[in-house]
N, C-alpha and C positions, 0 to 999 in steps of 0.2 A: 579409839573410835567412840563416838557420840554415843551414849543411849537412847536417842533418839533421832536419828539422821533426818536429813532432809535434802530436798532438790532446791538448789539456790536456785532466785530467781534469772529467768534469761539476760543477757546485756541490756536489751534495750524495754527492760522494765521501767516503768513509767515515764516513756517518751511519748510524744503526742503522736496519734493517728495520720495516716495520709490523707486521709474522708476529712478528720478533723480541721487539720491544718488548712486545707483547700476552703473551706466552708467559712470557714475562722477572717473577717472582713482585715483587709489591710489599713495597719495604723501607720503606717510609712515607717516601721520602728525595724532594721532587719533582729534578726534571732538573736543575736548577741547583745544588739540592745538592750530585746527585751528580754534577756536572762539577768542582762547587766542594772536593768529598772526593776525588774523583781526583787533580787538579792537588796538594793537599798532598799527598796520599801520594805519587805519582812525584815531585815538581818540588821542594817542600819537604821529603822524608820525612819526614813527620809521624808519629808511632805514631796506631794504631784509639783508642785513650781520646784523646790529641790531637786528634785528626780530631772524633770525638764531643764532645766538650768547645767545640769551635769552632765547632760545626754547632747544637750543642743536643738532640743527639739521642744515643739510646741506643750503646754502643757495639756491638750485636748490629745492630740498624739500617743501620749503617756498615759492618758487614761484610759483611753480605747484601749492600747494592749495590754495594760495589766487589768482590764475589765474582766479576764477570763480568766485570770489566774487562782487556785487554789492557795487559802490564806489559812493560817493556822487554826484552827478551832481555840477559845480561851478554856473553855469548860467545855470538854465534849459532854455528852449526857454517859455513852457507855463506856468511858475510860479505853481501855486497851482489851477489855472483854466481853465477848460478842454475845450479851448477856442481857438482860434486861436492868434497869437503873437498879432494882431490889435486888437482885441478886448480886448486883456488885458494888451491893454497898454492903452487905452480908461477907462476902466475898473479901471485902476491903479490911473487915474486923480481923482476919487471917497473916494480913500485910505486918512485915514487922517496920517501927519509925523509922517514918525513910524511902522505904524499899518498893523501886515502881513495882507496880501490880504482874506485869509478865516475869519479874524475880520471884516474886510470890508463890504463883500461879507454878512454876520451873521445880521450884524447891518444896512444893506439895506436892505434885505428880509425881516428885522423886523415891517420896515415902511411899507411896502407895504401890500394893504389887498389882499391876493391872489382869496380871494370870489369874490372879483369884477373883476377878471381877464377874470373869463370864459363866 
């Protein structure tokens, strides 16, 4: 067992809302499309005439539905710790080369006895 369990998130964690969807204007693109236009634009970076070209669809089309899409951050400002930029750059001096910051953060908490905290 974990020493630190957790409740996985539900099935349908981060699927779009029904309010959303409804509200969300039609690119004439159906859902599969535009999962299908997404994944090339992050995953392959395809250009908008690329994408369009592959899809069959207008390149205005293609832009309207991946206009709402969530796109990587390059440089978040807070990393992975819900932290202020000083403190996880403090924070970051702890990291051994390499090691994303939630391995870090996993393997300090580990050391510490949190009973002797309170």
């Amino acid at each position: 067992m974990d020493k630190y369990p957790y409740t996985p998130p539900p099935s349908n964690a981060g699927q779009i809302s029904a309010r959303t969807k409804a509200l969300r204007p039609d690119s004439g693109l159906t859902d599969d499309e535009r999962s299908r236009a997404r994944y090339m634009l992050i995953t392959q970076r395809k250009s908008f005439p690329e994408i369009a070209e592959a899809l069959g669809k207008g390149e205005d089309q293609v832009r309207e539905a991946l206009s709402t899409i969530r796109l990587p951050v390059g440089k978040p400002s807070r990393g992975t710790l819900n932290v202020s930029p000083e403190d996880a750059e403090r924070f970051k001096r702890f990291c051994r080369s390499g090691e994303p910051v939630w391995e870090a953060f996993h393997r300090l908490v580990e050391t510490v006895d949190l009973g002797k905290m309170s």
